[in-house]
C-alpha positions as CSV (number, residue, x, y, z in Angstrom):
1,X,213.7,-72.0,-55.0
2,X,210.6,-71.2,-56.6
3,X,207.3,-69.4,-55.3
4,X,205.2,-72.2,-54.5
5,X,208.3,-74.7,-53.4
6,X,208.6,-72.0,-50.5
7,X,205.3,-71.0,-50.1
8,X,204.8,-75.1,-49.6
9,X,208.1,-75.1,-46.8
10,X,206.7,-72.4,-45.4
11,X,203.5,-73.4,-44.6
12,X,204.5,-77.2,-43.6
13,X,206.8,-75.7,-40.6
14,X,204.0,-73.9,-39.5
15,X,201.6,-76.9,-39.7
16,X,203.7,-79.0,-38.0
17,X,203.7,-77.5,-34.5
18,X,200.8,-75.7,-32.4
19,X,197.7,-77.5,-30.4
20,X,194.6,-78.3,-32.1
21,X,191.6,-76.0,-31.3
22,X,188.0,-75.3,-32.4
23,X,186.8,-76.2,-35.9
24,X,186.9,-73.9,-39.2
25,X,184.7,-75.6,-41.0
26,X,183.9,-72.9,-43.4
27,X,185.9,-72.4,-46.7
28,X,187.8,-69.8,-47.8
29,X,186.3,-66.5,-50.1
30,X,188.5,-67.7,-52.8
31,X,187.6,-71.3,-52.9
32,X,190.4,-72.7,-50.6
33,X,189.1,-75.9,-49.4
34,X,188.9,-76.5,-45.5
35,X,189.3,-79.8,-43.4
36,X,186.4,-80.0,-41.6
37,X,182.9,-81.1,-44.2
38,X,179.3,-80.9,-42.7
39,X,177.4,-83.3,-40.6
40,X,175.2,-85.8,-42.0
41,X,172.5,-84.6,-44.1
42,X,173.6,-80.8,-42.9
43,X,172.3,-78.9,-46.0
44,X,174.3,-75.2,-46.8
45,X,172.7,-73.1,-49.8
46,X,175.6,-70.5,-50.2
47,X,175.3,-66.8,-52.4
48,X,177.9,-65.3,-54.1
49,X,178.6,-61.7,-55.6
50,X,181.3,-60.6,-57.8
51,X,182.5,-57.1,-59.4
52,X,185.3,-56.6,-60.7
53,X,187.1,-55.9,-63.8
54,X,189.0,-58.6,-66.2
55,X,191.5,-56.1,-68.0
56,X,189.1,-55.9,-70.7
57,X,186.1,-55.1,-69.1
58,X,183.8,-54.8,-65.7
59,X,181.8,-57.8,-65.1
60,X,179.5,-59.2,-62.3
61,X,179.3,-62.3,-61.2
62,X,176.5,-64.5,-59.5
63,X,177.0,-68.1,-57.7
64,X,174.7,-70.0,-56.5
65,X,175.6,-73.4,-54.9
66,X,174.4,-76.0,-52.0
67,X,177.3,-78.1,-50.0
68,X,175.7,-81.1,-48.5
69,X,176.8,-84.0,-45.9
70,X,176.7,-87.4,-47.0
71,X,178.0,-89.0,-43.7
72,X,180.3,-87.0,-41.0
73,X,183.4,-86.9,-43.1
74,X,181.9,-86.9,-46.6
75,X,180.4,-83.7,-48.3
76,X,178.9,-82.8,-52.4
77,X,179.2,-79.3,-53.4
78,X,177.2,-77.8,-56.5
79,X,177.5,-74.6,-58.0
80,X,176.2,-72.6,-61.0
81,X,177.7,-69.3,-61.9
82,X,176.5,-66.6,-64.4
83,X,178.9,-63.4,-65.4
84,X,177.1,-60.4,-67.1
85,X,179.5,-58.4,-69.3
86,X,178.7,-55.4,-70.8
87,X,178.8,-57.0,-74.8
88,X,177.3,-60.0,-73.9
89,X,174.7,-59.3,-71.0
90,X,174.5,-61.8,-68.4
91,X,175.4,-65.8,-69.8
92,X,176.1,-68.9,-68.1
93,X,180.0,-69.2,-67.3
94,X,180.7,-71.4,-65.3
95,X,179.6,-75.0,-63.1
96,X,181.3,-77.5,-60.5
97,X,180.3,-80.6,-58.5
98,X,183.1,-81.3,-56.0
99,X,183.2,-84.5,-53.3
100,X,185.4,-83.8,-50.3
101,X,186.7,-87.1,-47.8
102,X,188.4,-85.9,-44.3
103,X,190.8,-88.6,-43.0
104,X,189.3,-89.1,-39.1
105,X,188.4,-85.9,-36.7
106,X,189.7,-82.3,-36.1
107,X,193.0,-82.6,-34.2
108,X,193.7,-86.6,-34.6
109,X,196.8,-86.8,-36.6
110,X,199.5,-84.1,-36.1
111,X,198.2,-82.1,-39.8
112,X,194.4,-82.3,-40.7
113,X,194.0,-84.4,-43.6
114,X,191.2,-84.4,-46.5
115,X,191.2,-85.2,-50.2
116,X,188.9,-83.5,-52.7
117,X,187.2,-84.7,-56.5
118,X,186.0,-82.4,-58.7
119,X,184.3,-82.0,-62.1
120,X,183.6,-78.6,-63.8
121,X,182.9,-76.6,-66.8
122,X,183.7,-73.4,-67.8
123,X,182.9,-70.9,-71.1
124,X,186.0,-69.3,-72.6
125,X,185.9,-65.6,-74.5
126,X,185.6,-67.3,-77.9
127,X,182.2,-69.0,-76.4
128,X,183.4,-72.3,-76.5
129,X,182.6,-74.5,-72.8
130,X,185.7,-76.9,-71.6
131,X,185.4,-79.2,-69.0
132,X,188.1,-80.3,-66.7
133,X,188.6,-82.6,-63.2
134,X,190.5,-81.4,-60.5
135,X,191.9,-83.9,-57.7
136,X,192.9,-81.6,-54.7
137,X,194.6,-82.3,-51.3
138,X,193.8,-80.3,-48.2
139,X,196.3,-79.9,-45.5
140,X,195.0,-77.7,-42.6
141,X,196.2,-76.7,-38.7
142,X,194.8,-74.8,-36.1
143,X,196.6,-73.0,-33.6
144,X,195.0,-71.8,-31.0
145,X,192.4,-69.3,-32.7
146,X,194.2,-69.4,-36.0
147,X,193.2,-71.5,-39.0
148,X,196.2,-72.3,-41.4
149,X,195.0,-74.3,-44.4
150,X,197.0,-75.2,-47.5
151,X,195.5,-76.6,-51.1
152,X,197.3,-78.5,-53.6
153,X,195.5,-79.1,-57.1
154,X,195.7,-80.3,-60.4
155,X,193.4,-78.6,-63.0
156,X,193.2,-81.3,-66.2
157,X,191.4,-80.0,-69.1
158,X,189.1,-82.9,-70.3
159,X,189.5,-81.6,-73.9
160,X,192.6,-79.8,-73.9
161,X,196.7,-80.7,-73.2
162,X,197.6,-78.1,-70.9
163,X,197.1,-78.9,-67.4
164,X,197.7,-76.1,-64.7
165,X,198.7,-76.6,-60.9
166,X,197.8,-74.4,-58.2
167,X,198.9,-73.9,-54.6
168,X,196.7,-72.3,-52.2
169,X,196.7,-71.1,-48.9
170,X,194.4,-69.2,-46.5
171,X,195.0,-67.8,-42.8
172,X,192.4,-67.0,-41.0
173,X,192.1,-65.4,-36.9
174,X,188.8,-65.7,-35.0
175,X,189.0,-62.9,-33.5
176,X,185.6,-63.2,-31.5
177,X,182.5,-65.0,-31.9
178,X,180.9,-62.9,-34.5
179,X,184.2,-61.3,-35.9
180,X,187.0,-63.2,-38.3
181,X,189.6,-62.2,-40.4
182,X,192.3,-63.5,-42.7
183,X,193.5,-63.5,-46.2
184,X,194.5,-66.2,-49.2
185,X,197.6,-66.6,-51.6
186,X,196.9,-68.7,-54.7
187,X,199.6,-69.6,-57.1
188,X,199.6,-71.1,-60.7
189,X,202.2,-72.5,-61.9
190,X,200.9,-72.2,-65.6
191,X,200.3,-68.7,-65.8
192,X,203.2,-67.9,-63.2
193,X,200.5,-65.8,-61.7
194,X,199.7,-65.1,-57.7
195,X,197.0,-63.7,-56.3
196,X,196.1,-62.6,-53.0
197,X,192.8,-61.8,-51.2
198,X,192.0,-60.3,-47.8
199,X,188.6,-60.9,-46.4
200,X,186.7,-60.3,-43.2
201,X,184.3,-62.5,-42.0
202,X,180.8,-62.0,-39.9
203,X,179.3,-65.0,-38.2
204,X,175.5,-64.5,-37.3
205,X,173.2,-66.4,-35.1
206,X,171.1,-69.2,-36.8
207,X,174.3,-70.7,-39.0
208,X,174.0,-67.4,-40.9
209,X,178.0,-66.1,-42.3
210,X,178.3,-63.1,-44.0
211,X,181.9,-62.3,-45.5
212,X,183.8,-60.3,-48.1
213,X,187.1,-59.7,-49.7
214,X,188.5,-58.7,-52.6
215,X,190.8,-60.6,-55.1
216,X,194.0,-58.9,-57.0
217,X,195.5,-60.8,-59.4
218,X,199.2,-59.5,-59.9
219,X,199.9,-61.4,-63.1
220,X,197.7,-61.1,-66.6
221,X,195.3,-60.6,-67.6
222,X,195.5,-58.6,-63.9
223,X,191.8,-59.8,-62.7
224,X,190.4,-57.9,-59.8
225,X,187.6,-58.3,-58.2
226,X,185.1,-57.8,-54.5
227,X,183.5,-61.0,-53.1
228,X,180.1,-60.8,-51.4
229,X,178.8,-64.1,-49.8
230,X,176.3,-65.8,-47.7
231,X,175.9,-68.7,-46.1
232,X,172.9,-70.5,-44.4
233,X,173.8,-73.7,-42.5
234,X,170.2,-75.7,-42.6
């Protein structure tokens, strides 16, 4: 049995028993997509901060994005990223406008349900910018004070053959009202590649969440990586 075909058993037993408790709404560090979307017209601008290393050189990263809610169960999410390298300085790398759908309320069908649309661009080393779509479906669980949340997605290069399909998964405890913790796994089944990332979590007053993590790639070209976000619910 492969990596993801038991990563995917594994985290369908789990889904399938617990109680549903409080929501999760926020995403993982490492983009794995949650259930739960914002409220109606809820507006989230979100910063993000990368270093890290590539296996040819240290870069930084910065993202900027802003999630908005359409209605109760339907979200937009933007986002604009620049990477500054030490031969090129910093240069626009990459962008994404995803649409998210949850399939009724927190806790209503036996596995949390949502469905996910997205449209992006990235630049590659040679300077050239591709630009792909990505359907995703979000499975997600809470047990008690644990979050268990599974991704599946289909990258399809818009003008290129090779698609790429990634598994992902994220755990995550609340430990307390201001403390969280958890990690991801991500799997892609076109570079054979997994990659995990702890994180810790800080959840202010005023909708303000602070976390970090770092991301280690074990396959090539061995990206690594800290993660420094934050959030402002609006």
């Amino acid at each position: 049995m492969s990596i993801a075909r038991r990563f995917m058993a594994t985290a369908l037993l789990v889904f399938s028993s617990g109680t549903p408790a409080l929501a999760h709404r926020e995403d993982y560090i490492d983009e794995t997509l949650v259930f739960v979307t914002l409220e109606q017209n809820e507006l989230e601008p979100e910063y993000w901060f990368d270093f890290g290393s590539d296996g040819r050189q240290d870069f930084t990263r910065h993202h900027l994005a802003l999630e908005y809610g359409l209605t109760n169960h339907w979200m937009i999410d933007a986002r604009a990223t620049a990477v500054g390298e030490n031969v090129h300085g910093l240069r626009f790398d990459s962008s994404r406008l995803e649409m998210r759908y949850r399939f009724g309320d927190e806790g209503t069908l036996p596995i949390d349900i949502a469905v996910s649309g997205e449209l992006n661009s990235f630049r590659d080393h040679a300077d050239r910018t591709h630009f792909g779509v990505e359907p995703r479906l979000i499975l997600s669980k809470d047990v008690g004070e644990l979050n268990l949340t599974m991704n599946l997605a289909e990258e399809m290069p818009i003008d290129g053959p090779h698609a790429s399909f990634e598994v992902r998964g994220g755990l995550r405890y609340d430990a307390s009202d201001l403390f969280r913790f958890g990690t991801e796994l991500r799997y892609d089944a076109a570079e054979h590649s997994v990659t995990a990332v702890p994180q810790l979590w800080l959840t202010l007053p005023h909708d303000i969440t602070l976390k970090g993590g770092y991301s280690y790639d074990f396959g090539k070209p061995h990206l690594r990586f800290v993660r420094l976000t934050v959030e402002v619910g609006l």
